[in-house]
Every structure is written in C-alpha cells, then in structure tokens.
C-alpha positions in Angstrom: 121.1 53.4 123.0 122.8 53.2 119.5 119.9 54.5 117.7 119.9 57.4 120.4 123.8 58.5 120.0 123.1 58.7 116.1 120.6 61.0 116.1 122.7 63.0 118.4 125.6 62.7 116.2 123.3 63.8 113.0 121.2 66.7 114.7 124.7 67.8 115.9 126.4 67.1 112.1 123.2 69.7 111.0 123.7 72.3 114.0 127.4 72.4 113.3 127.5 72.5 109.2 124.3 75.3 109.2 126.5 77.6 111.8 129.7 77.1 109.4 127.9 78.4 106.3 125.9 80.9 108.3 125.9 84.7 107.1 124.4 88.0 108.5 123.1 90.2 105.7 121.9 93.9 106.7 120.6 95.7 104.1 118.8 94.4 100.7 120.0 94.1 96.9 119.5 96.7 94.5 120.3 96.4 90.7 123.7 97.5 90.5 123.2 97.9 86.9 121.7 100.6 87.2 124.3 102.9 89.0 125.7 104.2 85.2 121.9 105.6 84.2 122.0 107.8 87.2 122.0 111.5 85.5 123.5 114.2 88.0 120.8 117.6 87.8 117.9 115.3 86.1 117.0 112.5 88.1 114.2 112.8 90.7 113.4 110.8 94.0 110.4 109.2 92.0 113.3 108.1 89.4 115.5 107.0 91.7 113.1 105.2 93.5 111.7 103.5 89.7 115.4 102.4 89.2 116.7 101.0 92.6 112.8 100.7 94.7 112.7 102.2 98.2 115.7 103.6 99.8 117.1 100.9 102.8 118.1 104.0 104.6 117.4 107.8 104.5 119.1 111.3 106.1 121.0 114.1 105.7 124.5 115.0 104.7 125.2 118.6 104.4 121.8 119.8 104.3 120.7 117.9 101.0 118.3 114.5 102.0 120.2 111.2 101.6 119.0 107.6 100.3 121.2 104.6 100.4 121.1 101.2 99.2 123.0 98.9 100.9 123.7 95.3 100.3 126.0 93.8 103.1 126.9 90.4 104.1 129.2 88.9 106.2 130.5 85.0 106.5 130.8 83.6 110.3 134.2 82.7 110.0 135.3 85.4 107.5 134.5 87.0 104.2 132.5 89.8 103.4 130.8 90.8 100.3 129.5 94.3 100.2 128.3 97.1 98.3 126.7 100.2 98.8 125.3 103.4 96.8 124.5 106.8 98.3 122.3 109.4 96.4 122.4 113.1 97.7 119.7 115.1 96.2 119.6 118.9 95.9 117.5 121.1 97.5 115.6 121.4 94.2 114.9 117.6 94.3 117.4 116.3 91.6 120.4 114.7 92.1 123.1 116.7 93.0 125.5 113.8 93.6 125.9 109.7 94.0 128.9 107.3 95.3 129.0 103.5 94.6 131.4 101.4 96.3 131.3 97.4 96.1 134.1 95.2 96.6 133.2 92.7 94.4 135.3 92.1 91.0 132.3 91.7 88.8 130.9 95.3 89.9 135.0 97.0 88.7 133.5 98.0 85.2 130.9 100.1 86.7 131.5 103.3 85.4 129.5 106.5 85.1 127.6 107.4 81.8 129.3 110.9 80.2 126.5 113.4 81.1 123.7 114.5 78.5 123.5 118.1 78.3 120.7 119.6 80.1 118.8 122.4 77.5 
C-alpha cells in the first residue's frame, strides 16, 4: 500500500499547487500601446477595430455606441491585475471620447498624443 499513499500524496501535491497559482481572467488583451494613437473627431470603428481587433464588449452610454476592451485577472488568494479602455463614438461615427484605466506600473506613462488639427 506504499506505492498507493504516494500517488495520493503526488496527485494531491498537483491538485493543491495548480489551485494556489490558479487565476480567473474575463476579458482578452489588447495592445495597450496603442491607447496614445487614438485621435478624438478622426478615428472610425473600422480604425479602432484595426488598432485594438474586435471590441470584448459593446453598448451605450448616453446615446453614443460603446466598445471596451477589457483585460482582467484575478489571483485565488489575492492580487488583481487589470486594465480596461472604453471608446465612445459619436453619432457621426468618430470618436467622440476614450478612458484608459490599468493598475499596472508599467502602463503609468501612458499618456494621450496632443491632437492634430483637423482641416
């Protein structure tokens, strides 16, 4: 019955280290990179969707349509890493507005580009 208790003791020794380093993600990542070449009054859905790929969620906010990228994950026992951007677009179909919120340190210098004039 040795053999028998080890492989307990090992298929247990798997069960227990896969639930300690388990994670729920919803969402999907998107290039982050991106976020500063987003231009407010230009930018289409079809460019949108060229820079980030499909939308993980759609809507409405305040009559204009809605697409967000979403990127969230969650440790069992702790710890979250998230990050998220919402594009609004006007009823014109350009942006009319975006958010980006992340709390991870590497995403901090992401800052808008200063906007090109539009002739």
């Amino acid at each position: 019955m040795k053999g028998g208790r080890g492989v307990v003791v090992a298929v247990f020794s798997l069960v227990l280290g896969v639930a300690l380093s388990a994670c729920v993600s919803v969402g999907k990542p998107f290039p982050v990179e991106q976020v500063p070449n987003i231009q407010i009054g230009r930018h289409t859905p079809a460019d949108i969707e060229r820079m980030f790929g499909k939308p993980w969620r759609t809507g409405m906010e305040d009559g204009e349509t809605t697409w967000q990228y979403g990127d969230y994950k969650r440790g069992l026992f702790g710890g979250t890493k998230t990050r998220d951007l919402v594009v609004r677009f006007a009823p014109n179909g350009v942006v009319s507005s975006y958010s980006f919120n992340s709390d991870q340190p590497e995403d901090s210098n992401i800052k808008p580009k200063p906007a090109e004039p539009i002739f």
